[in-house]
N, C-alpha and C positions, 0 to 999 in steps of 0.2 A: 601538428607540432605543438600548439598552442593547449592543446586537449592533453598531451604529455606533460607539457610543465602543469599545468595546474594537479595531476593526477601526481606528481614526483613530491610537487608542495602541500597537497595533502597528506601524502606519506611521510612527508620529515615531521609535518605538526604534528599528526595521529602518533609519531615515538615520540616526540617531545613530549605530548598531554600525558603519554605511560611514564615516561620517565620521571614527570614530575608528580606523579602518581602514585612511583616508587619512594621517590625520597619523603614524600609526604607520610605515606603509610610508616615508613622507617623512622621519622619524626615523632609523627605519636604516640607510635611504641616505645620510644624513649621518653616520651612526658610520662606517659600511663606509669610506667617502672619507678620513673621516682617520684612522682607524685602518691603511692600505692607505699616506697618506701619511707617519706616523709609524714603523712597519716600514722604509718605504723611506728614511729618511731615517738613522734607527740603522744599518742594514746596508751605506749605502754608506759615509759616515762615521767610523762608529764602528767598525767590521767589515773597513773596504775591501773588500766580497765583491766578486766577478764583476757586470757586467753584467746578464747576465739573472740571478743569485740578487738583486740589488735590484729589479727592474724584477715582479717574481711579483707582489709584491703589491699593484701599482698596477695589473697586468694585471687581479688579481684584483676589483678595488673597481671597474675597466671594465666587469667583465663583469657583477659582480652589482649596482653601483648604475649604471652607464651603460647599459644594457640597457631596464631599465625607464622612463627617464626619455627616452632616444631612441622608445621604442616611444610613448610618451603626446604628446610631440612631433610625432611621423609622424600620431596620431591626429587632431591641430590642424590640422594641414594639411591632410588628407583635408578636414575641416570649415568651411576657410579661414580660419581664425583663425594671425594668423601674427604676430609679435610678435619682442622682440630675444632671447629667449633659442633662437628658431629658427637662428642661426648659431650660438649653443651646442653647440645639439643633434647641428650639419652638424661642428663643430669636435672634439666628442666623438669621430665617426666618423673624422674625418680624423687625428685626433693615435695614433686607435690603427692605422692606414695608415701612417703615417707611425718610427709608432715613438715619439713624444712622450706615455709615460704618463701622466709628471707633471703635464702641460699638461692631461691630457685627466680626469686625477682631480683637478685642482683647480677645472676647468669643472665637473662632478659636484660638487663640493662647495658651489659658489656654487648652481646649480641648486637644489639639496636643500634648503640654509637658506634662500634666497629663500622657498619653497615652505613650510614648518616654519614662517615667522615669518606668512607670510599666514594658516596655516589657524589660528595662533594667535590671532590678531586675529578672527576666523570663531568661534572656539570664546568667546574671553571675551565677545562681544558672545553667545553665545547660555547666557552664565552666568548672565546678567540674571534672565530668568525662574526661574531655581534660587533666586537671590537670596529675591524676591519669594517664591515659594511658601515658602520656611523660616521668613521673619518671621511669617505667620500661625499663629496657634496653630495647633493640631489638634485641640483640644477646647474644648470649654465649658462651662461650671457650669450647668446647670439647678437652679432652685429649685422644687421642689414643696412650697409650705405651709413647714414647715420642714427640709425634707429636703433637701440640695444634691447631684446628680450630676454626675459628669462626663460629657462626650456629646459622639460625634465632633459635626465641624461640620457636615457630612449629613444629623446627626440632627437640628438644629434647624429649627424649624416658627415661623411668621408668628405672635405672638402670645406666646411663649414666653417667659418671666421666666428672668432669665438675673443671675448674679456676674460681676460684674467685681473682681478683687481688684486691690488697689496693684501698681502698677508692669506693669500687665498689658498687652496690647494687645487691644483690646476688637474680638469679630470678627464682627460684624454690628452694620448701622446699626437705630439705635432710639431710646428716649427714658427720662429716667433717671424711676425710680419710689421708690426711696428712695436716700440719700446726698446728699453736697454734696461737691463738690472739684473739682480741675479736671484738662482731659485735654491734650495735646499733641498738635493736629490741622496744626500748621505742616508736618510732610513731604506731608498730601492738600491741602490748601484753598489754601497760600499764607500765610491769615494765619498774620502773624509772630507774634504771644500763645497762651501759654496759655490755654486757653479756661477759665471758673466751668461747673462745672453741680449743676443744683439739679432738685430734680424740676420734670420738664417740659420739661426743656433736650434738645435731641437731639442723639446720639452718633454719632459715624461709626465705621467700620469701621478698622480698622489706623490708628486714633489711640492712644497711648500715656496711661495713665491716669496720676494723681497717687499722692499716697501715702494715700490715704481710697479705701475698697473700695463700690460704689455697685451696685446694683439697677436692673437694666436690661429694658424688653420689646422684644421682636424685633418693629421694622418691617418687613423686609425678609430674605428666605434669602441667605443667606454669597454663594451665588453669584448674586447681585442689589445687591450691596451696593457701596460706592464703591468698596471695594479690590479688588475682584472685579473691575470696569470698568475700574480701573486695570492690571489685572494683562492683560486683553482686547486692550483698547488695545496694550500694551506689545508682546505677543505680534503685534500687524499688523504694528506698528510695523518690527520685526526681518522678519515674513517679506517684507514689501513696501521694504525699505530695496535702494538703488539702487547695482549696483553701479559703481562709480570707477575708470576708467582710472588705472594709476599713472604717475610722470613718466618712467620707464623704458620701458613699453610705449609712451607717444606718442612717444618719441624712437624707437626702435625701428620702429612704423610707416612712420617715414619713411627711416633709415637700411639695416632689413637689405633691401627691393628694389634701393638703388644698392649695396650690397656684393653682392648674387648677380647683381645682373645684370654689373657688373663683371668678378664671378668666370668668368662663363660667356659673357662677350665673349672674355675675355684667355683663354680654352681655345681658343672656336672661331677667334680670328683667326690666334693662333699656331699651333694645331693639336698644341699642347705641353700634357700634361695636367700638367705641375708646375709650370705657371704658375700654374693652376687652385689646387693646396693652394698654393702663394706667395701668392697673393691672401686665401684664404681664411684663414692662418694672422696674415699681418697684420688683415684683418676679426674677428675675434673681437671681439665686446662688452665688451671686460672694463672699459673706463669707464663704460659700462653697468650690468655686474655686479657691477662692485664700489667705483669710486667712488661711486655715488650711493647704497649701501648705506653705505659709510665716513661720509659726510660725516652720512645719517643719525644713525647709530648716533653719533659726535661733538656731535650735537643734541642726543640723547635725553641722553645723561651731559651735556651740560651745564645741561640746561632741567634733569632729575634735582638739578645740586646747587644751583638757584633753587629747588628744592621743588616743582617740576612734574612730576610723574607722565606718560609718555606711554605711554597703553595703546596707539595703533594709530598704529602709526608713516606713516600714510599720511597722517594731519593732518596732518606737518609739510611734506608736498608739494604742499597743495592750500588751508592757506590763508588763505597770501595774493592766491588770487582769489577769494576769498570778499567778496561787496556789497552785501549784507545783513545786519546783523548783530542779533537776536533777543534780549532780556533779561527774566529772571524778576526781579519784584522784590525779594521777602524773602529774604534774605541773599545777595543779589548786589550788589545798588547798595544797599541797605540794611543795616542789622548783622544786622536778625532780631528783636530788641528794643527795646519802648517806652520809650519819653524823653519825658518833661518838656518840651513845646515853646514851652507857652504859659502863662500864671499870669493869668488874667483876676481883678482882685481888685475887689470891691465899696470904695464911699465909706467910710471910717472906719476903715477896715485895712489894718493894715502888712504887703509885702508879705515881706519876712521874717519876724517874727514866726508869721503864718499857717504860712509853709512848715515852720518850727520847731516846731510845735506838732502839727502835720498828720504830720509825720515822725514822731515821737515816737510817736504810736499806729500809726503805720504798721510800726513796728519789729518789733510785735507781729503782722504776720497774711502770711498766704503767699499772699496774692492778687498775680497777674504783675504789677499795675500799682503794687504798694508797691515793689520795686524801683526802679522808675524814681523815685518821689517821692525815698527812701533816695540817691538817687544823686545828685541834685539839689540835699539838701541836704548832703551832704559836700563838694561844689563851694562851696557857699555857704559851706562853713566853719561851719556852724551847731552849737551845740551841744544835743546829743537828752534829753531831761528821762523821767524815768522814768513811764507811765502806767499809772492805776489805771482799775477798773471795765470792762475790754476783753470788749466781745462784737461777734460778727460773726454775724445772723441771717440766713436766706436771702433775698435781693431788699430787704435793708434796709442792707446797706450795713457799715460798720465804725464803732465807736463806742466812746469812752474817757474817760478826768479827765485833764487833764494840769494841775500846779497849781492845783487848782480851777476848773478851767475845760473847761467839755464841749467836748468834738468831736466830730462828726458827717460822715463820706464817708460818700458818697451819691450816687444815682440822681436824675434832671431828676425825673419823676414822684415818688419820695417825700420830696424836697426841698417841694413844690407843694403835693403831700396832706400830707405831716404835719405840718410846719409853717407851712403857710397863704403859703408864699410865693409872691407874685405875678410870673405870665408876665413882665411885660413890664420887670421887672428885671434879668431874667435875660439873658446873652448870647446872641444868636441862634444857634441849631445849625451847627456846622460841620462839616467833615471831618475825620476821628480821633477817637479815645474819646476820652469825657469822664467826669469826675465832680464833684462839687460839694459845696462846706466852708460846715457850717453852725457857727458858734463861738457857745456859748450861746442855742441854737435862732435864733441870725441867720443869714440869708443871707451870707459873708465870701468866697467866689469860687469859682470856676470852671477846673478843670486841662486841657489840654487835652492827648493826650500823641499820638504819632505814632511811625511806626517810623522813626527816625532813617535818612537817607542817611549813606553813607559820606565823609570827610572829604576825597575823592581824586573821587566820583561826578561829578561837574557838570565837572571839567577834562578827565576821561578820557574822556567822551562826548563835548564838545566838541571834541577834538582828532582822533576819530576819521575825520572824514571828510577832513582835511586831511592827515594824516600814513599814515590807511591806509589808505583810498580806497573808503571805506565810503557806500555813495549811499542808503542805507538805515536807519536806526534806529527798531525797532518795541521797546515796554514791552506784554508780554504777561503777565496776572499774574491769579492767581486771587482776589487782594482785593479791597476795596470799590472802587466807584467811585470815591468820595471819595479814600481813601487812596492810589490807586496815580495818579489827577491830581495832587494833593498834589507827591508825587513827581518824577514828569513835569516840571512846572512849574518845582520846584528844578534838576534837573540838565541840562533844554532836549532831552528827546524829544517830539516832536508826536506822532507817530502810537501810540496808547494801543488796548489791548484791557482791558477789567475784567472782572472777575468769572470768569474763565476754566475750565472744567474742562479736565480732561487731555485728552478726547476733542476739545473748541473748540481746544485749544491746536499738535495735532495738526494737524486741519485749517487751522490759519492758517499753520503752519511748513509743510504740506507746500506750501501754494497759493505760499505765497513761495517756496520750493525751484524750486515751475516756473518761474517769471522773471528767478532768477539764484541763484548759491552763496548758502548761509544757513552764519553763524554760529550756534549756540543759548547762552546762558550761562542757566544756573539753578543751584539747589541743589532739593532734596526730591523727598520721591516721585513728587509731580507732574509735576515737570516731569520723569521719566526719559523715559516715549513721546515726546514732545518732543526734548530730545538722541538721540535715537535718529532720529529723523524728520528731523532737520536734515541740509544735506551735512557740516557739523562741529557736536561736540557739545563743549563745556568744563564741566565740573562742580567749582564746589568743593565740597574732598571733607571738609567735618568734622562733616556728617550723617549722611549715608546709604551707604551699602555699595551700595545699589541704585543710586542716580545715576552714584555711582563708574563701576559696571563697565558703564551705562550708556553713559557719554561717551568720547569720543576720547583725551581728557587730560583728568589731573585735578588743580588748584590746590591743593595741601596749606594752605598761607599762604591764605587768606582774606582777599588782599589785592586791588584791581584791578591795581597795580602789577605784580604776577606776571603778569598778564594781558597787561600792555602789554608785560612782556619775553618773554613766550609768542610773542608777534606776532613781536618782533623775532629770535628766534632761527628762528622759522619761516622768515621771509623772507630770512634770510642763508643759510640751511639750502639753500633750494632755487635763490638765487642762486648760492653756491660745487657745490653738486652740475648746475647748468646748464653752469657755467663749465669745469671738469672733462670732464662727457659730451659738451658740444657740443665743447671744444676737443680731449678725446682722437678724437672723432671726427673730427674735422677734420683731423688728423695723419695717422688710420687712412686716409680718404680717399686723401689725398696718397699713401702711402705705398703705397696698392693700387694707384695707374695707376702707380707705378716698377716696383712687380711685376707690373705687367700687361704693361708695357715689356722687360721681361727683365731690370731691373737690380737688383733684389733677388732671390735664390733663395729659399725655403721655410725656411732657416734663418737668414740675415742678416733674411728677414723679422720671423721671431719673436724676434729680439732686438729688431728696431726696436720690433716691440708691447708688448715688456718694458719699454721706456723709455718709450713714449707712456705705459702704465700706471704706471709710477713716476711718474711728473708729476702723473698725474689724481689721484690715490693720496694724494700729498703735498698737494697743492692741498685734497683731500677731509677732509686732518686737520683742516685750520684751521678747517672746523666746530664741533672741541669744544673751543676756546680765546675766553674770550668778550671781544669787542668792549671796548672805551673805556666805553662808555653802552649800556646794552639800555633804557632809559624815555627818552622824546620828548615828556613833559605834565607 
């Protein structure tokens, strides 16, 4: 077995060392091109040399990056894989025939960076997993009696008493054996709280601890454990992710057969082979190659200064045909944090007062749900009275004097057991946590707190099928049932998954991926195999580093608004680079039967193509200048 893994880890290095062998060669070939164009530009210029002492170094950057790129070319074709940068390849060859370096190293140079920025997109998608493996520790505190070691994570055994110190991330799931505090499981689970744990309570894996250091036993080995399954998952995820025609290559499919076959009409009818480069020297792709690169790259700077990150420039060509669209709940359509949603108050009490008094010792304890009381009553204006006698005991809830007058948060259970109060006072169990205010050992209400939706949630989803032609909207979420209907119901998605792991969440996105484009929107670690699994992935990024380099693009602003002009610049994005390729094609078209006709020669031809490309060129800026309105809700 051990003879296996080392022969698997050899095989993923041996494609890494190629891959990075690839970008490498793909690199140079784009220094060589304009350093070849830069030379040649000083020496005519700046120098006035000779003819051929300008044209060496263009010859030069032909030979050593068109070479390679025409041979890999020839290779597609052998393969039949044939695409728009195949009249590239034929134009490379022709311009150095012809005697057109410049022409033929600035093809080379489009070539190259096309090439540089895909296997970039190739490489950050497979940074993920680097990600992932660094946030897990590398060792662990074993305790013996009173001894504490540290010990790779290989070395832990089923059973094992284990430190978790503050602030650590705890790396194997288990169950805590001494300590109280709470851990941060919001990037695995979903839920959006801080979790309490007291002994007994169990721990997950790659959850982030509190600032109280707890005593933990090993259920489960590291590599069994949830972050281990998340990090599995992730790893399919990536090797089984589906490659994507870009908008360039479907155009391309259709256009470079009517430019060769064109080419090699207007050879054999004339029987003139400079009809043949005439045709071919106006057929060149360069609306192709370089409008629809321009119009992108004017996206990325622009969606860039909305505060949108676009890691893989090929979201912004695909989607707006995306008809599905996919949402994680905590902190996507939600903030992430518990709110105050409901104040059930008993007969004889006021419902400020309670809240006033309840805040008041709330001031005093670090448990996630005193925020949100704290926050409620600053709303209310209320003013917080200083309290005495504050203890917080495990599974008992928090308790204090304010004014003379006890306070008691509290659990349904030891509301019932310890102060004898009766079921059917109380309010029926719903959905979201709860806790419950006993003032002077009386029963006085009931809190009921939720992760609040977003102030934007309910219009943005509502509007989506109308405005972006979304037939689709699934809430895929790894919380409670309760909480993520809750949800649902506010902001009008019907179709609900709960309780999700990463592995469920995976298979739901990929079964909808087979029935049309899937959008994914999440945050946390959970949902990374997911954005990965989706045909696009969107992550807001003020979590995780992992999700980030996960998704396609990533939301800085943690707004849906950002969202909704993500869309909107996408879909201008690849309307103005249609508008461009299809129309400089169009021209080129035209322009090939006059040279097939004999009435452009090989060089009025490639002026004409100079112009069709200035047009496409100019049309492809207006991508990075933004619209009137980028939101529609």
């Amino acid at each position: 077995m051990k003879g296996k893994n080392k022969v698997e880890t050899a095989t993923r290095d041996s494609s890494s060392v190629v891959k990075k062998h690839h970008i490498s060669k793909e690199n140079a070939i784009a220094i060589v091109a304009i350093t070849g164009i830069a030379i040649h530009l000083v020496l005519r210029f700046l120098f006035n040399s000779s003819q051929f002492t300008y044209d060496v170094p263009l010859f030069a950057a032909l030979v050593l990056g068109g070479t390679p790129l025409v041979y890999g070319l020839g290779l597609r074709v052998l393969r039949r894989q044939f695409g728009s940068d195949l009249l590239a390849g034929i134009s490379i060859v022709v311009s150095v025939i012809l005697g057109e370096y410049l022409a033929g190293t600035l093809v080379v140079l489009m070539l190259s960076g096309g090439n540089v920025l895909e296997a970039y997109a190739v490489r950050s998608a497979s940074s993920v997993l680097e990600a992932l493996a660094k946030r897990m520790p590398s060792v662990a505190h074993r305790k013996q009696d009173t001894t504490i070691t540290d010990v790779p994570l290989d070395g832990i055994r089923v059973g094992d008493t284990l430190a978790v110190y503050p602030h650590e991330i705890c790396p194997v799931d288990g169950v805590v054996l001494e300590g109280q505090g709470i851990m941060d499981e919001s990037y695995l689970t979903g839920e959006p709280f801080e979790i309490s744990k007291t002994p007994g309570a169990r721990v997950l894996s790659g959850a982030i601890n509190g600032e109280s250091a707890l005593t933990i036993k090993a259920e489960k080995l590291p590599v069994d454990s949830r972050y281990a399954r998340i990090m599995a998952v992730m790893k399919t995820a990536q090797e089984n992710r589906p490659r994507i025609r870009r908008l360039g290559d479907e155009l391309g499919a259709y256009y470079t057969p009517i430019a060769v076959a064109l080419d090699v009409d207007a050879w054999v009818f004339s029987g003139h082979a400079v009809r043949f480069l005439a045709v071919l020297v106006i057929a060149t792709p360069c609306p192709l190659l370089i409008a629809i690169p321009v119009s992108i790259i004017g996206s990325i700077s622009l969606a860039a200064r909305r505060g949108i990150v676009v890691k893989d420039p090929s979201v912004l060509e695909r989607l707006d045909t995306c008809r599905t669209i996919i949402f994680d709940k905590t902190g996507t359509l939600t903030y992430g944090l518990p709110r105050l949603t409901q104040q059930i108050i008993a007969p004889g009490f006021d419902k400020a007062e309670v809240l006033r008094l309840v805040a008041s010792v709330e001031q005093y304890s670090k448990h996630p749900l005193a925020r949100a009381i704290l926050h409620a009553a600053r709303e209310a204006n209320l003013r917080l009275e200083h309290a005495a006698e504050i203890s917080e005991a495990p599974g008992r809830g928090l308790q204090g004097v304010v004014q003379g007058r006890s306070i008691r948060i509290t659990n349904r259970v030891a509301l019932v057991k310890e102060f004898g109060t009766p079921e059917s006072i109380l309010p029926p169990v719903t959905g979201g946590l709860t806790c419950e205010i006993a003032l002077d050992g009386t029963y006085a209400a009931t809190y009921v707190f939720h992760d609040a939706p977003r102030t934007e949630s309910k219009s943005f989803v509502q509007h989506l099928g109308r405005k972006h032609g979304f037939d689709k909207l699934m809430l895929v979420s790894g919380d409670r049932e309760s909480e993520v209907r809750y949800l649902a119901d506010l902001v009008g998605v019907k179709e609900v998954y709960a309780s999700q792991s990463p592995e469920e969440k995976v298979g739901l996105v990929r079964q909808a991926t087979q029935e049309a484009k899937t959008l994914f929107l999440g945050d946390g670690i959970n949902d990374a195999p997911a954005l990965m699994t989706a045909s696009i992935g969107i992550a807001f990024g003020h979590h995780s580093d992992i999700t980030t380099e996960s998704a396609g693009a990533v939301i800085m602003d943690t707004s849906l608004e950002r969202v909704d002009e993500f869309f909107h610049i996408a879909r201008r994005m690849r309307s103005i680079a249609l508008q461009s390729a299809v129309g400089g094609m169009a021209l080129s078209v035209v322009g090939m039967f006059f040279a097939a006709a004999g009435y452009l020669p090989p060089v009025a031809g490639a002026i004409c193509q100079e112009v069709i490309d200035l047009f496409a060129i100019l049309n492809a800026i207006r991508a990075a200048f933004p619209p009137r309105n980028l939101i529609d809700f």
